[in-house]
N, C-alpha and C positions, 0 to 999 in steps of 0.2 A: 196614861190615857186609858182611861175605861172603856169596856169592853160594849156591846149593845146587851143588852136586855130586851129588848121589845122585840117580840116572836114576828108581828108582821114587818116589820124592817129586817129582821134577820133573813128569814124567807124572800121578800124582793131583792134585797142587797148578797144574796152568799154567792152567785158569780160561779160556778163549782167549774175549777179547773183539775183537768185530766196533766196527771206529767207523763211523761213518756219514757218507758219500760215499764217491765215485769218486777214485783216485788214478793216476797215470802217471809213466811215467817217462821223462824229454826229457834233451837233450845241450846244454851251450849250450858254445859256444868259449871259449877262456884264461878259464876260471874263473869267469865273470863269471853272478852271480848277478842277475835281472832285479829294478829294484826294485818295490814292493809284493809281492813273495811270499817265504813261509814254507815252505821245504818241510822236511818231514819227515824226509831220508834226501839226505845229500851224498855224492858219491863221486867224488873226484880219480883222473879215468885222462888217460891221453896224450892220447885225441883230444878230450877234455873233460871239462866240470864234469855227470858224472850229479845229476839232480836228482830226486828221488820228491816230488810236490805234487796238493796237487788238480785235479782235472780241469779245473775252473771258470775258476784260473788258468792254465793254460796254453792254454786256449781262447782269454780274455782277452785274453792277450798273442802271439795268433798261433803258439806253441811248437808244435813236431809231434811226436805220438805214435803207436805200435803196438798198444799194452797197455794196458787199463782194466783197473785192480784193486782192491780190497776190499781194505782195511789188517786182520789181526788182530793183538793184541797177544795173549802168553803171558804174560797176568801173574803168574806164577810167578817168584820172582827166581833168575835161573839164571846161575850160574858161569859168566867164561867160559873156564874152562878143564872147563866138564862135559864127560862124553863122554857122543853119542848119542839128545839130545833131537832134533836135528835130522835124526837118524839116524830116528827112530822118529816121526816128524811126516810126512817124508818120503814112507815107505813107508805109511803110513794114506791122505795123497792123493795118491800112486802107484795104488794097488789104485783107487782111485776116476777116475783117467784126470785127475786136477785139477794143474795145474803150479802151482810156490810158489816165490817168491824171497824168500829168510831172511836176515835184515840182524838181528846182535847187537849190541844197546845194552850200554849197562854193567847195565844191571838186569835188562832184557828180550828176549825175541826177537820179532822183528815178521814178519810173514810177509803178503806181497803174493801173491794169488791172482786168476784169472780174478772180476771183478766177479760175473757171471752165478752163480759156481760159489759165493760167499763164504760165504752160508750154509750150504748145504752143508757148506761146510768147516767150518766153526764144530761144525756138531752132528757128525762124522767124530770132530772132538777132543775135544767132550764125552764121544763114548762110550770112546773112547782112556782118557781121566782113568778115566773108570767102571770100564772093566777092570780098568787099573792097579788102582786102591783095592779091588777086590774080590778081586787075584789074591794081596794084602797083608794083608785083613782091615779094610780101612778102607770108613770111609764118605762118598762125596764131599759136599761141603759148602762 
């Protein structure tokens, strides 16, 4: 099933769900993932294996982190060749002073934000949808 494409459907439909804890993001060396955790969000660079997990576990396990963040998801299922949802998510917690790191699943887009801010952010994108759907003649739902 193909993803959405069209920016104003994406915007009314992403739905942005907050999950519940704290998540971080730690580096561990040659790739090696610690075992009992699950993290959410893998990312192969040079100086190591990025990991996105809960806080809980890398506490646990002694891991060191910079950045507590609130997970939200876009459940909207979005293309990933859309243009602009990232674009227009961005600029909503830009204007709000809130920083966002946007990792693309095959379905969805995830977006890590300051913990403190998460909320926040969440109703930013609620009203974002809202516009959207009004600026179309829709009604969000």
């Amino acid at each position: 099933m193909a993803g959405e494409t069209q920016l104003s459907a994406l915007l009314s439909g992403m739905r942005p769900e907050l999950h519940p804890g704290e998540y971080v993001f730690v580096s561990t060396p040659a790739g090696a993932i610690p075992d009992g955790v699950a993290p959410v969000v893998t990312v192969a660079e040079e100086e190591g294996l990025t990991l996105v997990l809960r806080r809980q576990d890398a506490d646990r396990l002694g891991l060191g982190y910079d950045y507590v963040a609130g997970w939200i998801t876009l459940r909207v299922h979005s293309s990933l060749e859309a243009v602009g949802l990232t674009a227009a998510v961005s600029a909503v917690l830009t204007r709000a002073g809130i920083s966002c790191n946007v990792v693309a699943g095959f379905y969805h887009d995830h977006l890590f934000v300051p913990y403190d801010s998460a909320a926040v952010a969440v109703q930013l994108l609620e009203g974002l949808a809202r516009e959207s759907c009004a600026g179309h003649g829709e009604t969000a739902g």
